[in-house]
C-alpha positions as CSV (number, residue, x, y, z in Angstrom):
1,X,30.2,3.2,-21.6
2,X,30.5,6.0,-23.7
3,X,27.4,8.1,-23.7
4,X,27.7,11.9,-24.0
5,X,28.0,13.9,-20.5
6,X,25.0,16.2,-21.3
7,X,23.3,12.3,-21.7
8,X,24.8,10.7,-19.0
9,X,22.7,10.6,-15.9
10,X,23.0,9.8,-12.5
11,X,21.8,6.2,-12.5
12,X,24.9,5.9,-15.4
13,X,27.1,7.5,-12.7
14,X,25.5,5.0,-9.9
15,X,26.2,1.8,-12.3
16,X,29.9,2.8,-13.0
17,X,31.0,3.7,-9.9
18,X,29.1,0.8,-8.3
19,X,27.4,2.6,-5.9
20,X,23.1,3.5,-5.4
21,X,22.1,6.3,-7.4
22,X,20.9,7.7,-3.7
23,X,25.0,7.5,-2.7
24,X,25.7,8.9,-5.9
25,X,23.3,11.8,-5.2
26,X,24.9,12.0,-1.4
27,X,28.0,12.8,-2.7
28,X,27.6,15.2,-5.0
29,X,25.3,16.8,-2.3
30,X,28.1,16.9,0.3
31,X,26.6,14.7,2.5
32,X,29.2,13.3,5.0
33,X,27.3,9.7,5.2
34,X,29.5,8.4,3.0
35,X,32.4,5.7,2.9
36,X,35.5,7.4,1.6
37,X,35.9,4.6,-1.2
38,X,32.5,5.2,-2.3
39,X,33.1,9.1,-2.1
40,X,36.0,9.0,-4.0
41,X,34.6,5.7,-7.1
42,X,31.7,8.4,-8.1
43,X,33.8,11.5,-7.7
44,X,36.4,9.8,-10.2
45,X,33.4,8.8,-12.8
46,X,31.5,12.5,-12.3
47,X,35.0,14.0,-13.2
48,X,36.1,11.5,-16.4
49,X,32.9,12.3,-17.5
50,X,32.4,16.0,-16.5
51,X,29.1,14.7,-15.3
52,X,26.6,17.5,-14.2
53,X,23.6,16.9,-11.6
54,X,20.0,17.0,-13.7
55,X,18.3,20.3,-13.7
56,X,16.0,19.2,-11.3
57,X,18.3,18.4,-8.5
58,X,20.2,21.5,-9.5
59,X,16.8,23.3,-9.4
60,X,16.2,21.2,-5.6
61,X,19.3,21.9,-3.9
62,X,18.5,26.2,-5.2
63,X,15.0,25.9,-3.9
64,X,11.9,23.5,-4.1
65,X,10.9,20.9,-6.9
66,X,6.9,20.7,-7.3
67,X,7.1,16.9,-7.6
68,X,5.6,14.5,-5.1
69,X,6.3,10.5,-5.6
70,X,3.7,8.2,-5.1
71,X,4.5,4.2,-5.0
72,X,1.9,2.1,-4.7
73,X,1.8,-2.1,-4.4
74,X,-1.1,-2.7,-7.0
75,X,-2.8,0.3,-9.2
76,X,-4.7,-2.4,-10.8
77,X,-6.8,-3.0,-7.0
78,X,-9.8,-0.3,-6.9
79,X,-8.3,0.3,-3.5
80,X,-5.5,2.2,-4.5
81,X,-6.7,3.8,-7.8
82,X,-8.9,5.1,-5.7
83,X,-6.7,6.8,-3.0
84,X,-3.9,7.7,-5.7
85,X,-6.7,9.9,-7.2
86,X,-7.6,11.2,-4.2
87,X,-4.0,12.6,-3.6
88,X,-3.7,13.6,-6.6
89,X,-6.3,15.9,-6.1
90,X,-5.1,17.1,-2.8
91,X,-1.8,17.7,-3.8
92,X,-2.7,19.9,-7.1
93,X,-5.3,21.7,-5.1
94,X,-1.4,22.7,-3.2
95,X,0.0,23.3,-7.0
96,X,2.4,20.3,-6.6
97,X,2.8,17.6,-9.5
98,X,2.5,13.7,-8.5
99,X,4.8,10.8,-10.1
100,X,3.1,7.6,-10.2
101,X,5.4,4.3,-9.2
102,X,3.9,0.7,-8.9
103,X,5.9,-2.2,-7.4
104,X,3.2,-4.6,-7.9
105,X,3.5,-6.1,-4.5
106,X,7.8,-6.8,-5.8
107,X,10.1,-5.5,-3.3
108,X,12.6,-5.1,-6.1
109,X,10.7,-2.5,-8.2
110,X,10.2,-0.4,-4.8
111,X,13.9,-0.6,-4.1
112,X,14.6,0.8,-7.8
113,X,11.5,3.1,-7.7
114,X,12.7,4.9,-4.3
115,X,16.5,5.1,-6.0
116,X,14.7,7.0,-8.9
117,X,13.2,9.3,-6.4
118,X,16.1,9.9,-4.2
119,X,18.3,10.6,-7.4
120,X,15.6,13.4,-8.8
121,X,15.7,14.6,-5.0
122,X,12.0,14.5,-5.5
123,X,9.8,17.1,-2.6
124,X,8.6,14.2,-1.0
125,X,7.0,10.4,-1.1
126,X,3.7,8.8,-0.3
127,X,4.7,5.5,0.4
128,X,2.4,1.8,0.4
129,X,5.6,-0.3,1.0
130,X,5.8,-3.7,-0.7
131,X,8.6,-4.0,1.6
132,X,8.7,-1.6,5.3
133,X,12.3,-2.4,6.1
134,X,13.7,-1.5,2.7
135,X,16.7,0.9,3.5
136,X,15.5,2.6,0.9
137,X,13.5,4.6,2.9
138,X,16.4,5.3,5.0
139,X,18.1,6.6,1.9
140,X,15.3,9.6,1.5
141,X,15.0,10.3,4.8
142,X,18.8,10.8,5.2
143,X,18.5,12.7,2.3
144,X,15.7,15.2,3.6
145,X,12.7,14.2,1.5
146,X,9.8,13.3,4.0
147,X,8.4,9.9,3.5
148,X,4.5,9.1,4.6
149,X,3.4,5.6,4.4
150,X,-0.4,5.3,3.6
151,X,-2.5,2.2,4.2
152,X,0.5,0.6,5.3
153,X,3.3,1.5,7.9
154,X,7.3,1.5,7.5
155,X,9.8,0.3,10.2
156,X,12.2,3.7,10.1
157,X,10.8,5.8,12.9
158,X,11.3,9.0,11.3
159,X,8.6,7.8,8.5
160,X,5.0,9.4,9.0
161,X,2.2,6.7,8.3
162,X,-1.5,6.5,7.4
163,X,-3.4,3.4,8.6
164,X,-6.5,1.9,9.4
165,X,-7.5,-0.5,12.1
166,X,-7.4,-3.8,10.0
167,X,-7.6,-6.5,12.5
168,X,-11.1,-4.2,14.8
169,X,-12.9,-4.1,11.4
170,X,-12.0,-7.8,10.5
171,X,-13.6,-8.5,14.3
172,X,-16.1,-6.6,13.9
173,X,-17.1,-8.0,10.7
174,X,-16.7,-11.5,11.9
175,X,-18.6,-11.3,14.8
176,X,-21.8,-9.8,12.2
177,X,-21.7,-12.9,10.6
178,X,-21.3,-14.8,13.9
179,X,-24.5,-12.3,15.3
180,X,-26.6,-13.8,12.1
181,X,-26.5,-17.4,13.1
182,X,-22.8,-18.9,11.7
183,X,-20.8,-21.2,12.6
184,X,-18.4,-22.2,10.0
185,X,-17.3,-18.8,9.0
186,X,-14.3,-18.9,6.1
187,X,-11.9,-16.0,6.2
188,X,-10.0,-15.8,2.6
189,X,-6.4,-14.0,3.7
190,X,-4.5,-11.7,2.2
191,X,-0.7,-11.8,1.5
192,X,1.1,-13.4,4.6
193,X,3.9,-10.5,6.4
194,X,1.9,-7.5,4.3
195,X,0.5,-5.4,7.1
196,X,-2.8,-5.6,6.2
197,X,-3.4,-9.4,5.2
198,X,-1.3,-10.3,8.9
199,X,-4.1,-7.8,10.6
200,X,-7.2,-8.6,9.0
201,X,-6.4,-12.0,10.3
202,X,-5.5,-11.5,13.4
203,X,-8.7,-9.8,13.9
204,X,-10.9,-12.5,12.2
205,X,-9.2,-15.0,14.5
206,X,-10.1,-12.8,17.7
207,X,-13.6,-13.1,16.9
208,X,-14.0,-17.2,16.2
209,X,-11.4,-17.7,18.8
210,X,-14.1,-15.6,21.4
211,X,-16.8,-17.3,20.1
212,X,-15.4,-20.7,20.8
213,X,-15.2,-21.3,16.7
214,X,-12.8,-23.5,15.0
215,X,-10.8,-21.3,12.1
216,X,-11.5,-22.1,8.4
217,X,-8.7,-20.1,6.6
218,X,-7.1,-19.9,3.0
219,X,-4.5,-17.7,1.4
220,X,-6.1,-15.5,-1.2
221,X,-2.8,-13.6,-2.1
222,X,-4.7,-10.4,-2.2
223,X,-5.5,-11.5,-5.8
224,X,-8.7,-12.0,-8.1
225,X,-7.2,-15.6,-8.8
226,X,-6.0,-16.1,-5.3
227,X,-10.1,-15.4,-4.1
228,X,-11.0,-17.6,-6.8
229,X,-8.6,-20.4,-5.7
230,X,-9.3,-19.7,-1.6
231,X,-13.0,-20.1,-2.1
232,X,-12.8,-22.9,-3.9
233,X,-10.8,-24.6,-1.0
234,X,-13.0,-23.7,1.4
235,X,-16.4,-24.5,0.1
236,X,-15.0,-28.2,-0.2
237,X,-14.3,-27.8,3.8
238,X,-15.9,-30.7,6.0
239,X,-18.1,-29.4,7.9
240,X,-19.3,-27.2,5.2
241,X,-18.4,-23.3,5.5
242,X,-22.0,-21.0,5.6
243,X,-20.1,-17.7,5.5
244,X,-17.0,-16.2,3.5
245,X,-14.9,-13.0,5.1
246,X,-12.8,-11.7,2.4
247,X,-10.2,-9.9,3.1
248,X,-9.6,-7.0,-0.1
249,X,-12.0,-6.4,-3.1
250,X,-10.3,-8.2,-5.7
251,X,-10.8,-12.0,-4.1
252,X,-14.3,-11.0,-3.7
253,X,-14.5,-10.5,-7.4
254,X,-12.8,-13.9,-7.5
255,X,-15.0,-15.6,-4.2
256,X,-18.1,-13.9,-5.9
257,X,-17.0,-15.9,-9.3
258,X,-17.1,-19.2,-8.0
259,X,-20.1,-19.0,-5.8
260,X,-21.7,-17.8,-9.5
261,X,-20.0,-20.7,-11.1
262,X,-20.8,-23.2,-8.4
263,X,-24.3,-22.3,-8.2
264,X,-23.6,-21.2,-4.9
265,X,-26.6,-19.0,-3.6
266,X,-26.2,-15.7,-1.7
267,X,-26.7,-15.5,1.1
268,X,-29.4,-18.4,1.7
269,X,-26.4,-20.9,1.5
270,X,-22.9,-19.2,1.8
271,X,-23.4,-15.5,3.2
272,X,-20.4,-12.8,2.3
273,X,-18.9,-10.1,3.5
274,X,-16.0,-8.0,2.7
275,X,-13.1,-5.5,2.9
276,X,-13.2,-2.2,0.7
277,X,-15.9,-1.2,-0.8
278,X,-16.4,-0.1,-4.6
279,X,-19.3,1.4,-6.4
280,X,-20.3,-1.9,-8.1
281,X,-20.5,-3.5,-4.1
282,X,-23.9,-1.8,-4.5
283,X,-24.8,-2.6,-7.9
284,X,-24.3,-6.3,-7.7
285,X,-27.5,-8.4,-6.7
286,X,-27.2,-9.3,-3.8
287,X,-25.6,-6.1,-2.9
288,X,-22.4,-6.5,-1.1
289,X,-21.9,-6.2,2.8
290,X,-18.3,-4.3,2.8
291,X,-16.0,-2.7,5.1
292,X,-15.5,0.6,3.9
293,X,-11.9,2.4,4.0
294,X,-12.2,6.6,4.3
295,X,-10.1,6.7,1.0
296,X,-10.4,10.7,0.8
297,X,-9.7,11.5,4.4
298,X,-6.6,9.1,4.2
299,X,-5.2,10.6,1.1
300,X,-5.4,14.4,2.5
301,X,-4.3,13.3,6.1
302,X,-1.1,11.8,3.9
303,X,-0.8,14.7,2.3
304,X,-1.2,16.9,5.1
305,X,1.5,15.1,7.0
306,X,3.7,15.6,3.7
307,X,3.7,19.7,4.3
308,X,3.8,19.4,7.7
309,X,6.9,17.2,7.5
310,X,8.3,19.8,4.8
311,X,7.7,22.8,6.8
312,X,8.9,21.6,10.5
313,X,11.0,19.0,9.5
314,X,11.9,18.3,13.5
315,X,8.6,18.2,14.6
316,X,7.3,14.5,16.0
317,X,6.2,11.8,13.4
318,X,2.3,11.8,13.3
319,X,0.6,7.7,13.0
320,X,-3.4,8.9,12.4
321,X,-5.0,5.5,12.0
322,X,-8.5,5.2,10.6
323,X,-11.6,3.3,11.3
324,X,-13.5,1.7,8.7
325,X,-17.2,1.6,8.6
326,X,-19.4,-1.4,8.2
327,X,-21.9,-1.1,5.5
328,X,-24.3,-4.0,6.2
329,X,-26.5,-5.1,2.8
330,X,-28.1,-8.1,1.7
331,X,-25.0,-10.6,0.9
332,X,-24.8,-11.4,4.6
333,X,-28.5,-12.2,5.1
334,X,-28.0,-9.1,7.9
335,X,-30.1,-6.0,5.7
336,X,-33.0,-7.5,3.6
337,X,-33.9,-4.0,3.0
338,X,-30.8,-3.0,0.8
C-alpha cells in the first residue's frame, strides 16, 4: 500500500497491521488492553507511515466530539424510521450531530459499522443490535463511548438498553382475539434468536397455551415477503385459521396483500391484528387493530440515558422497558365504531 500519510487512515492502519481499527485506536490511545504483538504490528505501520490520528479523534481525546452513532437493523421498516427521527430530534435539541448506520438485520455490517465508530471515537452509540453478543460493543465500552441499546437489548452488562414488553402485548393481543370468539388464531413470527420475534412468541404462545388452544405458527422473517409467504401458509392450515397475529408492520403489509389477493374478507372471515402501528393502520379500510410502540418516549429515554452515561460514567446501567398500547379498530371484528 502506498497511499500518502495525510490519506492514510486508521482502517488502512487496522488492515496492515492486521489488527481492528478499535485495537488500532487502543493503541494509539495508550490503552493497556492490548497484546504486546498487536501493540508493537500498528506501532511499526503508524511509524513507516508517519501516520497521524484523524482530526476528530485528535479533537476527542482534547475534549468532546458532537457526534452520536446510530445503527439500526432495517431503516426501510416504519418502525425504525420512525424512532431514528425521533432521536434525531432529541439529540439536536442537545446540539449534537447523529450518524446514521444500517446493518440490515447482517451481523457483519454491525461488526464493521461499530469498528467505524470506535475508530472516529464517536460521543456515543444508540444501538438496535443485529447481533447482542458482538464484542464489538465491548470494544466501545472499553473504549469509553456509552453504548444504549433501543428496542432491543445487548449481552455486555455495562450497555444501557431501551425495551418494550414484547411477549405481555403479544398476550394481550392474543387473548382480544381469543375474547372475540377464535379459535384457530395464526401468529406470523418474526426472525427466530432476534429479541423481539423470540418474545412476541413467547407471549402469543402463553395466551393459546392458557386458553387450551393448539398453536398455528409461521416464520415471517420480519419481512413484507416473509408476511406474504407466512400467511399464505397458514390460510391453507386444516382446520382453517379465523384470525392472524402479526408480529411487525411490514408482514402485515405482506399478510394484508394476500388476504386482498385471496379474496380474503376482513374481518367477517380472517380477523387481524398487529404489532406497530403506522399512520396508514388508520387509513386502510378496515382500519387496522395495532399494538402501538411509544416511539418518542423511547427515543428520548435512549437519549437521556446517552448523557446520563456521559456525565456519570460509573453510575448503574438503567433497563426502562415500555408498555405498548392496544389500539382496538375494526380489522379484528372487536370496534365496529372505528
Amino acid at each position: 500500500m502506498t497511499l500518502p500519510a495525510e490519506r492514510l487512515r486508521i482502517g488502512d492502519v487496522a488492515k496492515l497491521a492486521g489488527v481492528s481499527a478499535a485495537t488500532v485506536s487502543r493503541v494509539l490511545s495508550g490503552s493497556p488492553r492490548v497484546r504486546p504483538e498487536a501493540r508493537e504490528r500498528v506501532l511499526a505501520v503508524a511509524a513507516r507511515f508517519d501516520y497521524q490520528p484523524s482530526r476528530l479523534a485528535r479533537h476527542l481525546r482534547n475534549g468532546r466530539t458532537d457526534v452520536i452513532g446510530v445503527v439500526v437493523s432495517d431503516i426501510e421498516n416504519p418502525h425504525f424510521a420512525a424512532l431514528v427521527r425521533a432521536i434525531e430530534d432529541a439529540a439536536y435539541r442537545r446540539g449534537r450531530r447523529v450518524l446514521l448506520c444500517n446493518t440490515n438485520e447482517e451481523a457483519a455490517k454491525e461488526v464493521s459499522y461499530l469498528e467505524v465508530l470506535a475508530a472516529e471515537r464517536v460521543l456515543g452509540v444508540l444501538l438496535s443490535p443485529s447481533d447482542p453478543e458482538n464484542p464489538e460493543i465491548g470494544d466501545l465500552l472499553d473504549l469509553g463511548i456509552p453504548v444504549v441499546a433501543f428496542d432491543r437489548s445487548v449481552r455486555d452488562p455495562r450497555a444501557d438498553s431501551v425495551t418494550v414488553n414484547n411477549a405481555a402485548a403479544a398476550e394481550r393481543a392474543t387473548r382480544l382475539l381469543i375474547d372475540l370468539g377464535h379459535r384457530r388464531i395464526g401468529f406470523v413470527a418474526g426472525r427466530s434468536g432476534v429479541q423481539t420475534g423470540d418474545e412476541r412468541l413467547a407471549g402469543y404462545r402463553r395466551a393459546v397455551a392458557a386458553a387450551g388452544l393448539t398453536e398455528a405458527v409461521r416464520p415471517g422473517d420480519f419481512s413484507l415477503e416473509g408476511g406474504r409467504t407466512a400467511t399464505t401458509e397458514l390460510l391453507a392450515e386444516v382446520p382453517a385459521v379465523t384470525a392472524l397475529l402479526v408480529a411487525n408492520n411490514q408482514m402485515t403489509v405482506g399478510a394484508l396483500d394476500i388476504l386482498r389477493e385471496r379474496g380474503v374478507r376482513v374481518p367477517q372471515d380472517v380477523a387481524i391484528a398487529a404489532f406497530d402501528d403506522p399512520p396508514w393502520a388508520r387509513l386502510i379500510d378496515p382500519p387496522l387493530t395495532a399494538l402501538a410502540q411509544p416511539v418518542r418516549e423511547m427515543a428520548e429515554a435512549a437519549v437521556d440515558l446517552l448523557f446520563e452515561r456521559i456525565a456519570d460514567p460509573g453510575r448503574p446501567p438503567g433497563h426502562p422497558e415500555f408498555d405498548l398500547q392496544l389500539h382496538v379498530r375494526r380489522s379484528s371484528g372487536g370496534d365496529l365504531s372505528t
